[in-house]
C-alpha positions as CSV (number, residue, x, y, z in Angstrom):
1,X,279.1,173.8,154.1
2,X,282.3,173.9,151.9
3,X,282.9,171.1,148.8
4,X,285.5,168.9,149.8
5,X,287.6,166.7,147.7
6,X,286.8,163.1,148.1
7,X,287.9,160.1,145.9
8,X,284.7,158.2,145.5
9,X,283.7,159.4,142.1
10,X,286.0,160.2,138.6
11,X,288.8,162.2,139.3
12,X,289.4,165.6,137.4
13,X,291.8,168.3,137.9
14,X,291.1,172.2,137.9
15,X,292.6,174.6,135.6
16,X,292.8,177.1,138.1
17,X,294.6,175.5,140.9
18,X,295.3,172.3,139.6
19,X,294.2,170.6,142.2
20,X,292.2,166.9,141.8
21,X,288.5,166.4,142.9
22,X,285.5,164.5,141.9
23,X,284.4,165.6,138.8
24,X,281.0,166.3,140.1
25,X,282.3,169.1,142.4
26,X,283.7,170.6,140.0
27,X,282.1,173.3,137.0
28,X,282.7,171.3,133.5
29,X,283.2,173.8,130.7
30,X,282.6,172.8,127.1
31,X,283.1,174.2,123.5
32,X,280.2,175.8,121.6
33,X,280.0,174.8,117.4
34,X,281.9,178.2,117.4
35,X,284.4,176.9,119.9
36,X,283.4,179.5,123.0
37,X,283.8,178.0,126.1
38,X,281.1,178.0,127.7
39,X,279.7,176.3,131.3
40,X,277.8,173.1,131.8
41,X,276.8,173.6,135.2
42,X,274.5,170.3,135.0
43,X,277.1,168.2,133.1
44,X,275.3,167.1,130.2
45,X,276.4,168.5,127.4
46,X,278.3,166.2,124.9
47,X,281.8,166.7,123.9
48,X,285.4,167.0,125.6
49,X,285.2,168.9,128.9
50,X,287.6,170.9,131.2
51,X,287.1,171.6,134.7
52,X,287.6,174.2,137.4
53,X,287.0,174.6,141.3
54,X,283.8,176.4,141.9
55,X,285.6,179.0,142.8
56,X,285.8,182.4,140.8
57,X,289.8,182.8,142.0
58,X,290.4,179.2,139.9
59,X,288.3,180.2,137.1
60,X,290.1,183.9,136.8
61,X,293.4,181.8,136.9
62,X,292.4,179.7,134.3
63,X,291.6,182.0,131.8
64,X,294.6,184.7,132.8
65,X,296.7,181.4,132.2
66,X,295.6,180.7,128.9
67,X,294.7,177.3,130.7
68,X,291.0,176.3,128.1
69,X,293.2,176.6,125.4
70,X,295.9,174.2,127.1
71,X,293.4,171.7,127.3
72,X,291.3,172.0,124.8
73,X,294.6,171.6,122.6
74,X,293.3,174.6,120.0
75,X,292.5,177.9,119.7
76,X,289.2,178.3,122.0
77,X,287.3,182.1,122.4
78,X,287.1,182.8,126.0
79,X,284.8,185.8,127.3
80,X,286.9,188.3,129.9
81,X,287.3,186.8,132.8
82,X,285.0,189.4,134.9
83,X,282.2,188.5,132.3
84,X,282.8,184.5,132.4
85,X,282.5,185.0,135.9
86,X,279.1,186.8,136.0
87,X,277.7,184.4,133.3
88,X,278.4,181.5,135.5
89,X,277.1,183.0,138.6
90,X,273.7,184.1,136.6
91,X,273.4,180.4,135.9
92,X,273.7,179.2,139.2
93,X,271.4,182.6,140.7
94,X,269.0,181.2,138.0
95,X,269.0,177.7,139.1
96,X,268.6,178.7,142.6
97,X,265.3,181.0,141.7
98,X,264.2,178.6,139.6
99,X,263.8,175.8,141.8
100,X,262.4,177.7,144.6
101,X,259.8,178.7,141.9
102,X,259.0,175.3,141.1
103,X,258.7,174.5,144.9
104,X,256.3,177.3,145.2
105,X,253.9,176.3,142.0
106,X,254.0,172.9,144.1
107,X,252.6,174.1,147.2
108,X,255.6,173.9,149.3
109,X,257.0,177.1,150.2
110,X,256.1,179.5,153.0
111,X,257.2,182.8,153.3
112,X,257.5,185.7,155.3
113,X,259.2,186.1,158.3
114,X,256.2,185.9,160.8
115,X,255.1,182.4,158.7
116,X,258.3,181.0,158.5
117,X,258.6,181.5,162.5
118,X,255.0,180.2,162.8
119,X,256.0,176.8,160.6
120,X,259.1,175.9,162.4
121,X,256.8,176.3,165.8
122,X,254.6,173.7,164.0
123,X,254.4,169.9,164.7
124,X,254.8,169.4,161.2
125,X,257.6,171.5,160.5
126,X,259.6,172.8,157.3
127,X,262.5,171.0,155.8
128,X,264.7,173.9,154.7
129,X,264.5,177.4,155.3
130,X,266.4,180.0,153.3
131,X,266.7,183.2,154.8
132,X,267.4,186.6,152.4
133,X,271.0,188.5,153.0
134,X,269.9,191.6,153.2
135,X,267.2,191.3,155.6
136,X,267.7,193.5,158.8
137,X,270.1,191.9,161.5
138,X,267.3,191.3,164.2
139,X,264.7,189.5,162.2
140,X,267.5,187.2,160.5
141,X,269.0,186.5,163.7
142,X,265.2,185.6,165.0
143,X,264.6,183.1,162.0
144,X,268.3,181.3,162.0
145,X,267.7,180.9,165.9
146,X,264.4,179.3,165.7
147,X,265.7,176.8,162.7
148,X,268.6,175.9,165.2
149,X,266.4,175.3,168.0
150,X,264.4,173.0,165.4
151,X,266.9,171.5,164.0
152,X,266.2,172.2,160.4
153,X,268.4,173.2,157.8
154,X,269.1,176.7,157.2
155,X,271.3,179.0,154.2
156,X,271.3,183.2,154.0
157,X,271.4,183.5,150.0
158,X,269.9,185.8,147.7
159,X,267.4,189.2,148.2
160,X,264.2,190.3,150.0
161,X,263.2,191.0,146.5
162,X,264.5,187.9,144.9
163,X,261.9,186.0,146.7
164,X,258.9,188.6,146.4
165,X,259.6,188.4,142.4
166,X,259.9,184.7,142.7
167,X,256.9,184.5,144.7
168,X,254.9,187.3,142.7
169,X,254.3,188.9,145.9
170,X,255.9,192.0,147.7
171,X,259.6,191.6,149.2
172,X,259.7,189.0,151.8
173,X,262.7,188.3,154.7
174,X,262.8,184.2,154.4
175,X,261.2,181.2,152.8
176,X,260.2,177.7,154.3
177,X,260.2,175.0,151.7
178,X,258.4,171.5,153.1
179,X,260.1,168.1,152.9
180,X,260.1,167.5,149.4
181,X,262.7,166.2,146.2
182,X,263.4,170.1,146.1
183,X,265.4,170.6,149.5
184,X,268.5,168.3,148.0
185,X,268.5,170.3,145.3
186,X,268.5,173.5,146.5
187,X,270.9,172.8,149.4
188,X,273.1,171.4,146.6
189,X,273.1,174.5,144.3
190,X,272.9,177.2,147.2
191,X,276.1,176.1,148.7
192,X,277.8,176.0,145.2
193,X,276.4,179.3,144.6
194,X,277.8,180.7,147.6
195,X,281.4,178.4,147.3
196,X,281.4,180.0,143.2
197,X,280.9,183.7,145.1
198,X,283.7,182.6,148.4
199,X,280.9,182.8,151.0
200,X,281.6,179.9,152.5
């Protein structure tokens, strides 16, 4: 699902492309004390803010251009691009993880490819189901087919050994997460994960 540009929200235009979007699909960057820009993925940190696309090529541009210091109208520190880029995709990865482990501590995920299968066959089936990238081409295929055929929401995005770390259990193929506040969010953040990376 990409982020498209709509007009219902404040407007804000991205330093990489230049291009105007709601503000809240966009990354907001801020100044540290020090003045380093830094990310405020969630958008709560106080102070002047400039935005990009969330979209590594925009936020490369930005700081080849010199663009955080443009509008930040001073002299700002700004990591190396490649690094900016990692530290902002750690975030998101972390957000990701760390909802999922919330959802877990809750009671509401299932994994492993046999019990993911065996959920989405169930009256009372899953909400979301988030299948790993690296999992072998068969058993993926298996999972995503059965979600389609249940209509239920599906996203490939981190490791087999993302979720077994996660989980504190051994490597597993795919998670189920039940109907829960937790699905929005980790729809929302997924697919800016994977828009940040150019997945989508």
């Amino acid at each position: 699902m990409s982020i498209k540009s709509t007009t219902e929200g404040p407007q804000r235009s991205c330093l990489g492309c230049r291009t105007s979007k709601d503000k809240n699909q966009l990354i907001r960057f801020v100044q540290s004390p020090d003045r380093e820009i830094l990310p405020d993925l969630e958008s709560r940190l106080p102070g002047r803010g400039a935005y990009t696309c969330i979209d590594k090529k925009c936020l490369k541009a930005a700081i080849e251009q010199k663009q955080f210091k443009r509008s930040f109208k001073q002299d700002v520190t700004v990591m190396p691009a490649e690094q900016l880029i990692e530290h902002v995709r750690l975030q998101l990865h972390n957000r990701i993880t760390g909802l999922i482990g919330l959802a877990n501590k809750a009671g509401l995920v299932t994994a492993g490819s046999s019990m993911v299968i065996d959920a989405l066959r169930n009256k009372k089936k899953p909400c979301f189901i988030i299948v790993a990238h690296d999992v072998s081409e068969a058993i993926g295929a298996k999972i995503i087919q059965a979600a389609t055929v249940h209509n239920v929401t599906h996203r490939i995005v981190l490791t087999k050994d993302d979720f077994g770390m996660i989980l504190g259990k051994a490597p597993r193929s795919a998670i189920a997460v039940a109907s829960s506040g937790f699905v929005a969010q980790l729809v929302k953040v997924i697919d800016r994960y994977k828009n940040f990376l150019g997945e989508v």
